[in-house]
N, C-alpha and C positions, 0 to 999 in steps of 0.2 A: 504494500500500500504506500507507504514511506518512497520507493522507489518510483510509480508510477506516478505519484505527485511532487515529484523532484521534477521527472524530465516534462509532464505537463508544466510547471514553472519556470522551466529551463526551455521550453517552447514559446510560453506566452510574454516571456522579456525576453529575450533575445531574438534583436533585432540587428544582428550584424553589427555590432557597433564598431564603426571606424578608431579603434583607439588602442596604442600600445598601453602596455602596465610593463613598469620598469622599476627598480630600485630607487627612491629617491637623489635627488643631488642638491647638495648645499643651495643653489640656486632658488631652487624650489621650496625652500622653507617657507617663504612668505606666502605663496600662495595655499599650502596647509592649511596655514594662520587663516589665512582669510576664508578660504570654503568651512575650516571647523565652526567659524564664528555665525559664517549663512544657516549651519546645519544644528547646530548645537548651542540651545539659547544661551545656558550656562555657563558654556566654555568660558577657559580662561585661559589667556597665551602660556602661561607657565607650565599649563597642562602636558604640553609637547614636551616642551624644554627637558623636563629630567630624562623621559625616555630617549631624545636626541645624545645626551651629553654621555650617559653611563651607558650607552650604547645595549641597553637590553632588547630592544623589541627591534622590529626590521620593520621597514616605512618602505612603501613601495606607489607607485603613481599610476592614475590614469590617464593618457596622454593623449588627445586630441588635435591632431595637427599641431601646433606651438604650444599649445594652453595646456595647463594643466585642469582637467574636470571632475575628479576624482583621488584618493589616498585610501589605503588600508593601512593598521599596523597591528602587529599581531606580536608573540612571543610563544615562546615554548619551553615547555614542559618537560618531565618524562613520561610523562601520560596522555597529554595530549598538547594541541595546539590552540593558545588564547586570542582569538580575534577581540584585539581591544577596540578598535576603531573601525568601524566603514563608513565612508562618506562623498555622494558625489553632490555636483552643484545642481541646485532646483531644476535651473533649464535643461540640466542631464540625463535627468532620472528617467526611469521606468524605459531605457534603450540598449538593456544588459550590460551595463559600464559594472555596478559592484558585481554581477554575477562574474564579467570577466574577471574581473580581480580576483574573485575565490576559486577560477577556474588556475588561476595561475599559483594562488597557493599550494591548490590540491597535487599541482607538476613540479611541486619544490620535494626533493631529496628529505627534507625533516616531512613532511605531511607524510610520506610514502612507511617512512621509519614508526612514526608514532599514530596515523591514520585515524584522529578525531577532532574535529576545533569543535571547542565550547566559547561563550560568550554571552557575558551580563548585560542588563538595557535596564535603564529605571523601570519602577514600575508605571509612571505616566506617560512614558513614549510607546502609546498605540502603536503608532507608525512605525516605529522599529521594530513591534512583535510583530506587525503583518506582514512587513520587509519579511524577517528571517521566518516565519511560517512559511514564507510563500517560493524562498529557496530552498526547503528542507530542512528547515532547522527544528527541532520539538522542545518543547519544554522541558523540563528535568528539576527543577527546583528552586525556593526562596531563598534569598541573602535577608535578613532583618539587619535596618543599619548599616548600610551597605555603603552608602555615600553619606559625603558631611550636611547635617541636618535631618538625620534618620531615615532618609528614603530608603525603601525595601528594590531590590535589584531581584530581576527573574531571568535565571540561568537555561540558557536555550545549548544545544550539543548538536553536531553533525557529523555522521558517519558516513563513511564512503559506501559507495551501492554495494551489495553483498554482506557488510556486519551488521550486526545484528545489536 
């Protein structure tokens, strides 16, 4: 079930999108900064910062002819792979841009080794459960206090077609 409404999902966004995903580069930081702040009312610049500097997480880009319309960042585990971040720009959405970017995760060497990302979303961004509902993602469980000022965080998991 899980499977056939994966690739029904992966049918109904995916729209060809014109766009490489690439590793980030220095260059590109600003425009991060700016689509996180379009996409995430909350955000705050510093939010990147620590992940940039201590180099834990891998930042990777959706690229549109020159522009940048798109970011993932993720990090890993021994257990699995944490998609901290997807985010593309409003005028971008819904033309398979984050699907391509998790398609490129899922062809990274770590995804193959440890084959599951999980990932947290407040509890008031609808939008982000229907996002990842509607790539495959399921629910799996509550964070109480999760972020500062006690929002509750709901833990979504995706496994590659065949586990279970």
């Amino acid at each position: 079930m899980i499977t056939e409404k994966r690739d029904h999902a992966r049918d109904k966004h995916r729209r060809s999108p014109s766009v490489q995903v690439w590793p980030v580069v220095a260059s590109q930081i600003p425009d991060l900064v700016d689509i996180a702040a379009e996409c995430f009312p909350d955000w705050q610049p510093q939010s990147l910062d620590w992940l940039v500097m201590i180099d834990v997480a891998h930042i990777w880009v959706a690229i549109e002819g020159d522009r940048v319309v798109g970011f993932m960042i993720y990090d890993a585990d021994n257990d699995y792979v944490r998609l901290r971040s997807i985010a593309v720009t409003k005028s971008h959405r819904r033309h398979g841009i984050a699907r391509e970017m998790l398609d490129t995760l899922f062809a990274q060497r770590i995804f193959a080794r440890i084959g599951q990302v999980k990932c947290r979303c407040r509890e008031d961004r609808l939008d982000a459960h229907l996002f990842l509902k509607s790539i495959g993602f399921v629910y799996f469980g509550l964070e109480h206090r999760a972020y500062p000022g006690g929002e509750t965080a709901y833990w979504f998991r995706l496994k590659p077609e065949g586990q279970s």
